[in-house]
N, CA, C and O atoms as a DFTB+ gen file, in Angstrom:
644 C
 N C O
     1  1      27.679      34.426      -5.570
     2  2      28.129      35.666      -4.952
     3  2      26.965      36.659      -4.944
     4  3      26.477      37.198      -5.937
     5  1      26.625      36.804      -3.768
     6  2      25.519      38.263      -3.963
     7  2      26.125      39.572      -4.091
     8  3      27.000      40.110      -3.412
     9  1      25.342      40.056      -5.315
    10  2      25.409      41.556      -5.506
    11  2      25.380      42.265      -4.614
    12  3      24.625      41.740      -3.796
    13  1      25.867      43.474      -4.115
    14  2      26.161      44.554      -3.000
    15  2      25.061      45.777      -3.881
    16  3      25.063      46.314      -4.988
    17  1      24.153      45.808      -2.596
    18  2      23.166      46.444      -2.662
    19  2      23.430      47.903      -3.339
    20  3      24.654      47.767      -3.346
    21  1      23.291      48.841      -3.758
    22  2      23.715      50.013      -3.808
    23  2      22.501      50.955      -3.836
    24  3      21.506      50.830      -4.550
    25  1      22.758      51.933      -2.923
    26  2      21.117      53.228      -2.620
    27  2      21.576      54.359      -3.484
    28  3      22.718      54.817      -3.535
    29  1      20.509      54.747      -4.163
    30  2      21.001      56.333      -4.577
    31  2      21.794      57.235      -3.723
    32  3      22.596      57.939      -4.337
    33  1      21.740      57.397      -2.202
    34  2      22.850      57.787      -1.265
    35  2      24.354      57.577      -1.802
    36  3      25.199      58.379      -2.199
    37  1      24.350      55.877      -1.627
    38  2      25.698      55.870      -2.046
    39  2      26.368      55.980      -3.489
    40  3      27.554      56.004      -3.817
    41  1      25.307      56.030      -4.165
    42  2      25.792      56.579      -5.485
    43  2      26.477      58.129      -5.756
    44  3      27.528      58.512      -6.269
    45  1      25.523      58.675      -5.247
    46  2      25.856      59.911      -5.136
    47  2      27.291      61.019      -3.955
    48  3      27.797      62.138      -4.038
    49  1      27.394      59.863      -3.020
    50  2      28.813      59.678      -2.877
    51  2      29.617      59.119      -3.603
    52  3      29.701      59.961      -4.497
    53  1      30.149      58.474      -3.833
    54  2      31.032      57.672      -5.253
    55  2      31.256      59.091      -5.958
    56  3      32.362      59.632      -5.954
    57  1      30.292      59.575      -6.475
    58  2      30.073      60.084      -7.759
    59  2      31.057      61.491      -7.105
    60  3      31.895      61.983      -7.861
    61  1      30.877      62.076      -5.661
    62  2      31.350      62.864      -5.501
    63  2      32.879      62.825      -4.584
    64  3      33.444      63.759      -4.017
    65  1      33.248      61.494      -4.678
    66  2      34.073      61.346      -3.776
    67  2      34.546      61.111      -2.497
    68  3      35.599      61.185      -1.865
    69  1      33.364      60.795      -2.341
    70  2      33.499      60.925      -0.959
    71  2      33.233      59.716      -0.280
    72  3      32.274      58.963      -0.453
    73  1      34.336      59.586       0.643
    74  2      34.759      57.371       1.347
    75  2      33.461      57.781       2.360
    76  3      32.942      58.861       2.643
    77  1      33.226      56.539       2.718
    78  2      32.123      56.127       3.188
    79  2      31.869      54.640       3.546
    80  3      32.243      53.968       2.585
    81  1      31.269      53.665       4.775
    82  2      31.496      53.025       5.023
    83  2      29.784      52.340       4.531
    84  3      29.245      53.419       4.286
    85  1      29.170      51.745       4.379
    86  2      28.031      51.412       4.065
    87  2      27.487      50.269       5.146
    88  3      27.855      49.110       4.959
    89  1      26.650      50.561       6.231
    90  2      26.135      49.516       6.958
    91  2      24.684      48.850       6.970
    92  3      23.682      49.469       6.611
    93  1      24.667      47.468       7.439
    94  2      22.969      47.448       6.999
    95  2      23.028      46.988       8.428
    96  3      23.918      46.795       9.257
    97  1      21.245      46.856       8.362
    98  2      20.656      46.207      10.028
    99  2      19.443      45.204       9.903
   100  3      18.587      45.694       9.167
   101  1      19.218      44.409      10.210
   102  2      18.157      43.436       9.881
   103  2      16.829      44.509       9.952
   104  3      16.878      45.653      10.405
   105  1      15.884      43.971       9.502
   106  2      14.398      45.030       9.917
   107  2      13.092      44.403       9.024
   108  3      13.196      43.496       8.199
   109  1      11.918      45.066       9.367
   110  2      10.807      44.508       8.602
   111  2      10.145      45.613       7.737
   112  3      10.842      46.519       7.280
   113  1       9.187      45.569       7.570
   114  2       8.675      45.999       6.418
   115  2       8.372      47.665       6.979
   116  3       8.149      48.635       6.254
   117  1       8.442      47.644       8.456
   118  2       8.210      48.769       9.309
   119  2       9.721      49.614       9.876
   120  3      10.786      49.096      10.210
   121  1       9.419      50.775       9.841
   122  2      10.998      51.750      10.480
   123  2      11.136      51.247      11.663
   124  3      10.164      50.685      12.167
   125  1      11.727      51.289      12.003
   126  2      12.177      51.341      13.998
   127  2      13.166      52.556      14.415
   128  3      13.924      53.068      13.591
   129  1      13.112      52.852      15.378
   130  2      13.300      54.597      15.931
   131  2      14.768      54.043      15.602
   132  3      15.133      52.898      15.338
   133  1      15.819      55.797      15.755
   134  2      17.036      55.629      15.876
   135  2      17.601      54.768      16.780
   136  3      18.289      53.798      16.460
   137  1      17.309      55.119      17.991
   138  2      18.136      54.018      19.361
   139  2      18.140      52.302      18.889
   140  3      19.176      51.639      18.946
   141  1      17.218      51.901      18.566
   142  2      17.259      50.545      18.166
   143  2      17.914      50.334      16.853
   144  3      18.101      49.163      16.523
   145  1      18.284      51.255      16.070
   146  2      19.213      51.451      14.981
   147  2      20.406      51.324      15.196
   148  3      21.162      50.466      14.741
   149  1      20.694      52.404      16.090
   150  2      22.359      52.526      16.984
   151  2      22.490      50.922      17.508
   152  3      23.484      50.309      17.119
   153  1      21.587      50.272      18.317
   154  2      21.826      49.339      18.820
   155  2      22.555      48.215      17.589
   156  3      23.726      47.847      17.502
   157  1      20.996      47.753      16.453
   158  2      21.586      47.117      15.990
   159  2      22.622      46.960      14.569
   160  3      22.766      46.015      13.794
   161  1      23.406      48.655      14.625
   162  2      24.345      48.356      14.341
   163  2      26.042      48.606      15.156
   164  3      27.137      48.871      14.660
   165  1      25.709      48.429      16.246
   166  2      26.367      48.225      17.062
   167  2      27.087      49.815      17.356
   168  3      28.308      49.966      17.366
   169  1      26.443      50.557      17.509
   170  2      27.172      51.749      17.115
   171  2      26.548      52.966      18.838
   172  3      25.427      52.890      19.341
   173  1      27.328      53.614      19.172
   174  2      26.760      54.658      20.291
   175  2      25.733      55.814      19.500
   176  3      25.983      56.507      18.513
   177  1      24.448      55.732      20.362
   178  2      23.577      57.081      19.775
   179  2      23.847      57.840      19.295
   180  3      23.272      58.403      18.363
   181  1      24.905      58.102      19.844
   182  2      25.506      59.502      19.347
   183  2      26.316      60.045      18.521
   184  3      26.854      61.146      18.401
   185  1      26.302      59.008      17.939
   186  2      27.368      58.869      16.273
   187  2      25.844      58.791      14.914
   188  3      25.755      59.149      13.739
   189  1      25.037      58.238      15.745
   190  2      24.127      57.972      15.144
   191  2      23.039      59.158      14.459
   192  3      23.100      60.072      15.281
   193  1      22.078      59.590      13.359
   194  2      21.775      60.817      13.429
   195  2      20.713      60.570      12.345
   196  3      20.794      59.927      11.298
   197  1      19.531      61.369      12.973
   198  2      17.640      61.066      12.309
   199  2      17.794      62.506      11.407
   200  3      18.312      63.562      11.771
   201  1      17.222      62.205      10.232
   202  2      16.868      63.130       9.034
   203  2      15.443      63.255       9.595
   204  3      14.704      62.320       9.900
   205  1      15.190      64.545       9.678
   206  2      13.875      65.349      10.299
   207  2      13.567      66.408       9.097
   208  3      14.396      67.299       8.913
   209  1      12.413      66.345       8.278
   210  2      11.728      67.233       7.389
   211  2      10.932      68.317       8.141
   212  3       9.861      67.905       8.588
   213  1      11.143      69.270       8.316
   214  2      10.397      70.628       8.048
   215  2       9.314      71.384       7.534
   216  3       9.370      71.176       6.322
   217  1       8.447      72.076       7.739
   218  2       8.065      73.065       6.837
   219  2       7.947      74.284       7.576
   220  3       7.720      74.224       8.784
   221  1       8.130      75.854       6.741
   222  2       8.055      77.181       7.723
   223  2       6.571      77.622       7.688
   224  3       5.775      77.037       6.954
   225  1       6.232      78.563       8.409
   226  2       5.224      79.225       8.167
   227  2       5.004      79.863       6.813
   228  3       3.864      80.236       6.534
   229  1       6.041      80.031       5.904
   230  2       5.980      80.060       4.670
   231  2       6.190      79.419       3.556
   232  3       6.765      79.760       2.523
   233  1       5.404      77.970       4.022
   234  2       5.880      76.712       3.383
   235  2       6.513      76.146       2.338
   236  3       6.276      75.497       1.319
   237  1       7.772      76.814       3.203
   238  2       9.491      76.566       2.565
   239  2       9.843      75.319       3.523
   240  3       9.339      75.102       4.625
   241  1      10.704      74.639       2.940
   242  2      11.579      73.163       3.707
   243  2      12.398      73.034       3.929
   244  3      13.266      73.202       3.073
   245  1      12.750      72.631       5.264
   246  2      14.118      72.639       5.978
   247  2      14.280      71.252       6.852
   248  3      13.453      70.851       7.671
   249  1      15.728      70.494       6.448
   250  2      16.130      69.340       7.063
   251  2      17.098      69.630       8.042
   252  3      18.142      70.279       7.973
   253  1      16.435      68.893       9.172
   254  2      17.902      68.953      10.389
   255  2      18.155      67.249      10.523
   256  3      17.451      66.265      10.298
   257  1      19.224      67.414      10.900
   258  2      19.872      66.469      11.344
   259  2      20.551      66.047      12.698
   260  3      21.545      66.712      12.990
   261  1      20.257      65.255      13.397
   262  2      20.268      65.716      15.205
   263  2      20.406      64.038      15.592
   264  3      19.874      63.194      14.871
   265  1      21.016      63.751      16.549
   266  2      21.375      62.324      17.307
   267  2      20.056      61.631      17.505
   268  3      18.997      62.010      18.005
   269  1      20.374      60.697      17.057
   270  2      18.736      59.378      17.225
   271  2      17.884      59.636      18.485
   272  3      16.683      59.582      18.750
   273  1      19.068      59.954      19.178
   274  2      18.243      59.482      21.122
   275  2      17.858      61.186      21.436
   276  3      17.191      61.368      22.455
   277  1      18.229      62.403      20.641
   278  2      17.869      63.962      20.832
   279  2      16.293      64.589      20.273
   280  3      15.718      64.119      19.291
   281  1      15.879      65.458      20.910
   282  2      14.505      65.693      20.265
   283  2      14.790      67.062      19.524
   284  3      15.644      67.740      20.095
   285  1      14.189      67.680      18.228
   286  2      14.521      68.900      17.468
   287  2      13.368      69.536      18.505
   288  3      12.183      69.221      18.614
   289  1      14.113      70.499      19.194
   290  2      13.384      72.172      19.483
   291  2      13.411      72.804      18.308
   292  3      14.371      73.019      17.567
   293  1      11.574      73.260      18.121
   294  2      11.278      73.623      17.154
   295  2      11.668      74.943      16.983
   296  3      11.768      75.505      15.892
   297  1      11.994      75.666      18.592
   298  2      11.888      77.053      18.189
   299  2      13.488      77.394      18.049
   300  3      13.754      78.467      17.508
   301  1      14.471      76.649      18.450
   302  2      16.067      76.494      18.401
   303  2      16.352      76.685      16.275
   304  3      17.096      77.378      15.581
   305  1      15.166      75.526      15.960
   306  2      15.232      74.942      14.419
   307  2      15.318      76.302      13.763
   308  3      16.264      76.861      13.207
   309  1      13.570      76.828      14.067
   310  2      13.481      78.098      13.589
   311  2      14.552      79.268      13.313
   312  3      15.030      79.746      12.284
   313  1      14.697      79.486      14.517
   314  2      16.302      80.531      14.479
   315  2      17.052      80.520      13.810
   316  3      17.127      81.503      13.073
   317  1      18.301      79.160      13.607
   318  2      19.123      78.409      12.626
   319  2      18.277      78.868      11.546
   320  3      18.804      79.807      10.950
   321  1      16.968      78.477      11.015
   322  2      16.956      78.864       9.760
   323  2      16.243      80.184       9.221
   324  3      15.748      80.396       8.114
   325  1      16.354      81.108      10.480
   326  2      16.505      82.393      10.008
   327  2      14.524      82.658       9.676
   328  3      14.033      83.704       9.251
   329  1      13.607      81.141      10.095
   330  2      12.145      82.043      10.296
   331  2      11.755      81.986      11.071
   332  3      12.469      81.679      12.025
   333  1      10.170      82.256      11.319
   334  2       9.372      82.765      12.077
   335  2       8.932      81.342      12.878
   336  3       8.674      81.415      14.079
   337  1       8.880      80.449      12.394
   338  2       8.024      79.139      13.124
   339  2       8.420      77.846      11.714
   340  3       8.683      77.945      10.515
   341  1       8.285      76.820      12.591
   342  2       8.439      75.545      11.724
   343  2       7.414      74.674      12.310
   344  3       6.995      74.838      13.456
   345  1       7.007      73.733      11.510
   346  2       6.503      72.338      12.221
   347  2       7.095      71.294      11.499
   348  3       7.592      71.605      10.416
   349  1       7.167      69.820      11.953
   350  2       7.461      68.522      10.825
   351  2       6.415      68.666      10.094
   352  3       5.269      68.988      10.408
   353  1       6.994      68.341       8.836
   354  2       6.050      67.695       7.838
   355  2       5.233      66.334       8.196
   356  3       5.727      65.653       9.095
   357  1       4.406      66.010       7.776
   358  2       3.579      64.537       8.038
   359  2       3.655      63.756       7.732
   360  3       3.723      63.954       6.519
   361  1       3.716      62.731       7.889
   362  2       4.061      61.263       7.391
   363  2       3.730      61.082       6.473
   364  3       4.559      60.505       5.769
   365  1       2.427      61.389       5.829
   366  2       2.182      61.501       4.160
   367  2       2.975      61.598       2.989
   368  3       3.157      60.897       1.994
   369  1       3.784      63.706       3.818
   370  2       4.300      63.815       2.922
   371  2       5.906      63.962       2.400
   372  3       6.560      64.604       1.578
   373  1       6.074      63.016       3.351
   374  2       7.814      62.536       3.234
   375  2       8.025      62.034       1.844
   376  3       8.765      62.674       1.096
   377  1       7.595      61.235       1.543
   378  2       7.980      60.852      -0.100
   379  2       7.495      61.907      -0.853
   380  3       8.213      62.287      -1.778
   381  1       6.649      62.356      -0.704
   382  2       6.301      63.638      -1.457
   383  2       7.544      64.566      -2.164
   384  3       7.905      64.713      -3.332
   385  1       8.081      65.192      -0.685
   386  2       8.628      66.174      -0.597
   387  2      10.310      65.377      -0.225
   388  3      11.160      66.116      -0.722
   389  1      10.664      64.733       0.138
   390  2      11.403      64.030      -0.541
   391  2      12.302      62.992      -1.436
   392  3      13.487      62.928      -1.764
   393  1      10.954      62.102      -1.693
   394  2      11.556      61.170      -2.350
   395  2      12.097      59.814      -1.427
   396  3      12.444      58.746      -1.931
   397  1      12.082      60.094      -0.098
   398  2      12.527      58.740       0.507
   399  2      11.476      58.345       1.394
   400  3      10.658      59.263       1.328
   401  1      11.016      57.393       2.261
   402  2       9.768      56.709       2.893
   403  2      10.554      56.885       4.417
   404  3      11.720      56.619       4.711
   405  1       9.481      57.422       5.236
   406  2       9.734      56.625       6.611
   407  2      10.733      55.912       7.075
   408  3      10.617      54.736       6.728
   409  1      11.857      56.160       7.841
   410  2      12.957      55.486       8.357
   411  2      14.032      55.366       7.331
   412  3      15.074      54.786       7.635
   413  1      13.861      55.876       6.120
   414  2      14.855      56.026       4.927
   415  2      15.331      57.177       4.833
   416  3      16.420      57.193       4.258
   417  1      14.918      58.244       5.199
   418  2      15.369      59.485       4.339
   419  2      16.499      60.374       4.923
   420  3      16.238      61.152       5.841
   421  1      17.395      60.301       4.554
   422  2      18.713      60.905       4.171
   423  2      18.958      62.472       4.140
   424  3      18.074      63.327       4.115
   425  1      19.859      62.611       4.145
   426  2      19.552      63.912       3.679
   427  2      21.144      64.353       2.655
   428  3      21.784      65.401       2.564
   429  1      21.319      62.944       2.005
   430  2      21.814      63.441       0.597
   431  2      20.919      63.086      -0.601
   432  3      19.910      62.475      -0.249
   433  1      20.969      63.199      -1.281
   434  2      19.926      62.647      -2.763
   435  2      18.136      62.832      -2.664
   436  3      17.195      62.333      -3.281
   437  1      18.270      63.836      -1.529
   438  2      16.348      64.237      -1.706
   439  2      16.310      64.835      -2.886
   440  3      17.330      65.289      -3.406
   441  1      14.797      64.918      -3.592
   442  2      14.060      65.093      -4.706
   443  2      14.888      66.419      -5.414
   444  3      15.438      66.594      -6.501
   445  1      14.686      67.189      -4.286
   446  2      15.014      69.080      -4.352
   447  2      16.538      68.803      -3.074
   448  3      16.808      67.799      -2.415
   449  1      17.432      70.496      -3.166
   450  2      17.573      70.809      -2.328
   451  2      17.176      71.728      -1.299
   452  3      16.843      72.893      -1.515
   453  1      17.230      71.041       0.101
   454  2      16.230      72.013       0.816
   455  2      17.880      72.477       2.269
   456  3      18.944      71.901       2.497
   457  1      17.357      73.486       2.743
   458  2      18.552      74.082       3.735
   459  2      18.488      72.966       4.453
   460  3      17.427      72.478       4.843
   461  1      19.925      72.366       4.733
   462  2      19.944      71.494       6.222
   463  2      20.659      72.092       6.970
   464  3      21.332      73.086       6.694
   465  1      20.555      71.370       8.307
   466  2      21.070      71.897       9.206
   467  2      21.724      70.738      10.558
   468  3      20.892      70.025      11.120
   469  1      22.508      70.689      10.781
   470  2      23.324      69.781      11.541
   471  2      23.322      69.881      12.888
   472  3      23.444      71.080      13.139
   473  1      23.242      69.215      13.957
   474  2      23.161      69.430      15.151
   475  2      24.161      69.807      15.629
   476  3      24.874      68.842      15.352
   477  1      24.868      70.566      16.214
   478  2      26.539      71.018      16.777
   479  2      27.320      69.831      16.872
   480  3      28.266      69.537      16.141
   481  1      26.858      69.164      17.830
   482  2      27.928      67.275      18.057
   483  2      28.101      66.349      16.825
   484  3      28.735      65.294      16.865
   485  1      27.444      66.868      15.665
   486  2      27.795      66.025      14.638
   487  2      29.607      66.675      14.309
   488  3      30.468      65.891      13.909
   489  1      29.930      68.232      14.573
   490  2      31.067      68.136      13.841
   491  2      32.473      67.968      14.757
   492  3      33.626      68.283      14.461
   493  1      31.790      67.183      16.314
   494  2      32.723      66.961      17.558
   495  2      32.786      65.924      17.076
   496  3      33.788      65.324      17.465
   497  1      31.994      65.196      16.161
   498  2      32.205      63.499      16.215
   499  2      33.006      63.440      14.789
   500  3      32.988      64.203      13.823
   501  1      33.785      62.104      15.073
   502  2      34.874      61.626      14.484
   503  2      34.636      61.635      12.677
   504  3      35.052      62.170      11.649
   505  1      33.350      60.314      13.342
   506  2      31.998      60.047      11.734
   507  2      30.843      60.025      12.276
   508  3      30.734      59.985      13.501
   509  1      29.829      60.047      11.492
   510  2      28.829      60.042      11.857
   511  2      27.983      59.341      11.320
   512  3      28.145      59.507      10.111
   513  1      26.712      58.262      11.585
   514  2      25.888      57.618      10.605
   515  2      24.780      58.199      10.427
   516  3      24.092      58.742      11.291
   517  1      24.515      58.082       9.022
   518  2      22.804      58.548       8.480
   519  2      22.083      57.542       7.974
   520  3      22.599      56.430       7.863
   521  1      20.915      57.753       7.629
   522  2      20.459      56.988       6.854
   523  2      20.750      56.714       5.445
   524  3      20.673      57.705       4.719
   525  1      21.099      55.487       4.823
   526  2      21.811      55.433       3.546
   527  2      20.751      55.539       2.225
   528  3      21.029      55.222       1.068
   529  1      19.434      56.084       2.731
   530  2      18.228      55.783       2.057
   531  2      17.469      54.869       1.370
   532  3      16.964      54.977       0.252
   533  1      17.434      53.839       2.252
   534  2      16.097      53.237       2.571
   535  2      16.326      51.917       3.987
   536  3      17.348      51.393       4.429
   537  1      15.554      51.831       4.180
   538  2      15.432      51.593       5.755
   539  2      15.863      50.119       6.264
   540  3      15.078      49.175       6.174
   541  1      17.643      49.935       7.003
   542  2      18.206      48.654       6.785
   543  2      19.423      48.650       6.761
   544  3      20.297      47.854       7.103
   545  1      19.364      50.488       5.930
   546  2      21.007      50.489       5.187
   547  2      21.409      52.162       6.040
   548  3      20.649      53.129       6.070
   549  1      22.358      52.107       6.460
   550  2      23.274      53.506       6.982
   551  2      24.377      53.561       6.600
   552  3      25.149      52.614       6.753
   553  1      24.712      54.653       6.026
   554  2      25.993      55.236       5.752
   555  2      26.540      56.210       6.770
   556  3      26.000      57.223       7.215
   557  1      28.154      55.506       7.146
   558  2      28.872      56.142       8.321
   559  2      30.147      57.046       7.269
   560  3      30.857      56.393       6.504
   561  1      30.269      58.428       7.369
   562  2      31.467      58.979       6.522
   563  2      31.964      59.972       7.622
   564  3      31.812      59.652       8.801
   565  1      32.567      61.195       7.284
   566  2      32.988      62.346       7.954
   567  2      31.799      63.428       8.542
   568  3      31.282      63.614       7.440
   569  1      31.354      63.893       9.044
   570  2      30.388      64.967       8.896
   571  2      30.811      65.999       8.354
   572  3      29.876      66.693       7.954
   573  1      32.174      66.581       8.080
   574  2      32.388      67.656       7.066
   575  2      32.029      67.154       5.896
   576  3      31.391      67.971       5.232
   577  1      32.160      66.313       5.475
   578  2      31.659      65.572       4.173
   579  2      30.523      65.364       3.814
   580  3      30.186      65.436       2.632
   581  1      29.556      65.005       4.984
   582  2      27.972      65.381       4.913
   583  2      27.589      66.643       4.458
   584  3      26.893      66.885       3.471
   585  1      28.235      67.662       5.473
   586  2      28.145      68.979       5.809
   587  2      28.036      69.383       4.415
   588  3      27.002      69.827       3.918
   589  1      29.259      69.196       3.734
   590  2      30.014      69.841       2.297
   591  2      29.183      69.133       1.425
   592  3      29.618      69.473       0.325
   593  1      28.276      68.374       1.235
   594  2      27.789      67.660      -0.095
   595  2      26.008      68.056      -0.028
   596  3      25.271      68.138      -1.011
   597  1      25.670      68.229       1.202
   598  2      24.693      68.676       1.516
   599  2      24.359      70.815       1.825
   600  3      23.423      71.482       2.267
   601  1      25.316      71.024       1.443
   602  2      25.558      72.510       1.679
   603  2      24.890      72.737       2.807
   604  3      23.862      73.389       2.621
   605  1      25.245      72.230       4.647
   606  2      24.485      72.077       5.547
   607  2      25.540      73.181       6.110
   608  3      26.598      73.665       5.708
   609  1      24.510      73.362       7.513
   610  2      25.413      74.585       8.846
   611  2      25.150      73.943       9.468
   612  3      24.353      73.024       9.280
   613  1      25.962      74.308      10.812
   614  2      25.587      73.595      12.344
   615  2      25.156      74.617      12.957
   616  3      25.288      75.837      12.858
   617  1      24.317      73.507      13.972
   618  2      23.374      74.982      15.616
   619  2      23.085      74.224      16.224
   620  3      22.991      73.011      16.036
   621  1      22.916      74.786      16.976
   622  2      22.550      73.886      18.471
   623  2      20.663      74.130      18.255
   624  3      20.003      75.136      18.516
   625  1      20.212      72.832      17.708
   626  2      18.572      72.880      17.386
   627  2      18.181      71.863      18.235
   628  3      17.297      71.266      17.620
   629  1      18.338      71.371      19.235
   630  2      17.976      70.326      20.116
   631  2      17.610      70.331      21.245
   632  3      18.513      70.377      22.080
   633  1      16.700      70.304      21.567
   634  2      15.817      70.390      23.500
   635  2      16.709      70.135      24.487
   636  3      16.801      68.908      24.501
   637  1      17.312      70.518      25.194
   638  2      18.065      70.200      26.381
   639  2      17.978      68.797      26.909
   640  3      16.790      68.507      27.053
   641  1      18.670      67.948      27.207
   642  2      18.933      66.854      28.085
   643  2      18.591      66.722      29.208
   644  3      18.903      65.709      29.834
């Protein structure tokens, strides 16, 4: 019988209660973008949703959370979080600053808490999937439940269609 994998993500649900469906996807040693995520777990983009790291012009940190196939407007981001300018952080320093690698990172169980922020259509959708932290594995739950465990807000932070 194989053991059932378990991520600090889903620990930290358990721990808080909160149901949750746990999915994996075949993959290699490399991330692959959201859309090919959605694909192979059989799921529409748009249920689907990329953890995006931050930093402000006053290099403070802020996570949004926005549909695989959507791009974060930086200056939409900004607003929502109330500064002056943002950019992503760098690929460097994702584990750094939070503790998860490239195509893993979540945005429950980072290092620190940092403000998140939710894309508006996450709280039209039913559930929603994230990354379950680390890259393979997604967790599909409620987005109020994201919302509420992550002390997140919603805004419309996303480039037009």
């Amino acid at each position: 019988m194989k053991k059932e994998i378990k991520t600090n993500v889903m620990r930290i649900l358990e721990k808080e209660k909160i149901p949750y469906e746990a999915r994996f996807y075949p993959h290699g040693k490399e991330a692959v973008d959201g859309v090919t995520v959605a694909e192979l777990t059989g799921q529409d983009p748009e249920y689907v949703f990329k953890t995006l790291v931050t930093v402000s012009n006053k290099k403070e940190y802020y996570v949004f959370v926005i549909p695989v196939a959507r791009e974060l407007d930086l200056k939409k981001a900004a607003r929502a979080a109330g500064v002056k300018s943002l950019e992503m952080i760098h690929v460097k320093d994702i584990n750094k600053v939070t503790g998860y690698i490239r195509g893993g990172c979540s945005p429950v169980g980072m290092k620190k808490s940092y403000p998140t922020i939710y894309h508006i259509t996450a709280r039209e959708n039913p559930r929603i999937l994230v990354s379950g932290g680390k890259i393979g594995t997604q967790i599909e739950c409620l987005p109020e439940d994201l919302c509420r465990i992550t002390r997140g807000q919603y805004a419309d932070i996303c480039k037009e269609i």
